[in-house]
C-alpha positions in Angstrom: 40.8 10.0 109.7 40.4 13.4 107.8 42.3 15.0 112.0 44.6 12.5 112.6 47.4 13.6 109.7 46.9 17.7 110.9 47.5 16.8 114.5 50.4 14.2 113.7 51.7 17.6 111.4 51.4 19.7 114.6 53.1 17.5 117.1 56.1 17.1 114.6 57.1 20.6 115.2 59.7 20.4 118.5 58.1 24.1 119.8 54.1 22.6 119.7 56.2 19.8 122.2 57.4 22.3 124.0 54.5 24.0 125.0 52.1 21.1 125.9 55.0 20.6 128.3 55.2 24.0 129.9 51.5 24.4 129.1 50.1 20.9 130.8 52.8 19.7 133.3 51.8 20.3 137.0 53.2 19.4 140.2 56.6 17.6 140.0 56.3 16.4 136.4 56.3 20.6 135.9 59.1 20.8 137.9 60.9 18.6 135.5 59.6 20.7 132.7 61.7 23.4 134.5 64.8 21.4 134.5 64.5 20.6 130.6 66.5 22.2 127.9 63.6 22.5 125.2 65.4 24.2 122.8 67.1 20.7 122.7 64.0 18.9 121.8 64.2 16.0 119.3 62.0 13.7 117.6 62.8 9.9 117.2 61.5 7.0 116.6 58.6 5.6 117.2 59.0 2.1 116.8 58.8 -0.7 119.7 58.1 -4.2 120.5 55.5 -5.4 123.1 56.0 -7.6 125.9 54.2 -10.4 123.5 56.8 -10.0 120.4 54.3 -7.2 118.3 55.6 -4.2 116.5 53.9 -1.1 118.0 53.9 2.4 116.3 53.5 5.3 118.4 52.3 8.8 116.8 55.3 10.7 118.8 57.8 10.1 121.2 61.0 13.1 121.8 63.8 13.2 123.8 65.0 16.4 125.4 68.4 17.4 127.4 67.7 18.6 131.2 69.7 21.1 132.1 72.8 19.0 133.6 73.0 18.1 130.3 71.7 14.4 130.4 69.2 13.3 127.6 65.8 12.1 128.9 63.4 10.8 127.2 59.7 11.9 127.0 57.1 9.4 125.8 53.8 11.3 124.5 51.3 8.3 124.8 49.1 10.4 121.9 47.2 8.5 119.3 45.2 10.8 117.2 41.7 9.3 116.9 38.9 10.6 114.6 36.3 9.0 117.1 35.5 8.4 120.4 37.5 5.0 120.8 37.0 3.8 124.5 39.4 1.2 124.5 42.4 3.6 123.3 43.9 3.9 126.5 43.9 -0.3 127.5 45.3 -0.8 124.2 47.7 2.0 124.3 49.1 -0.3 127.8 49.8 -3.3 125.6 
């Protein structure tokens, strides 16, 4: 657990956002990247409901305005582990 806070801290700040997007999108998710306003990156909240009625907290989710000027919204599916926790991504789905 010592990790998960630092990296939470880190992908609070809108320009770390920014460039895991211009720094991991390829093919035509990078071409959205291109289309996104990313100085209008912001953070909000992270709270949802699953398909069987349970409150789900996600570590970060952002919206940011492309460049027509329309919000969209980008869902980082992160969860900041401190081990190995094969399962992560099946529970992630839920």
């Amino acid at each position: 657990m010592l990790h998960d806070p630092i990296h939470k801290l880190l992908c609070s700040f809108p320009r770390v956002i920014a460039d895991i997007l211009r720094g991991y999108a390829r093919g035509k998710l990078g071409e959205l990247v291109e289309r996104l306003d990313l100085s209008t990156l912001e953070q909000v909240g992270a709270e949802r409901v699953s398909d069987r009625l349970q409150l789900r907290l996600s570590d970060a989710v952002w919206r940011v305005r492309r460049d027509d000027k329309r919000w969209v919204w980008v869902y980082f599916a992160l969860e900041f582990q401190s081990r190995p926790a094969p399962g992560t991504s099946m529970r992630m789905l839920a």
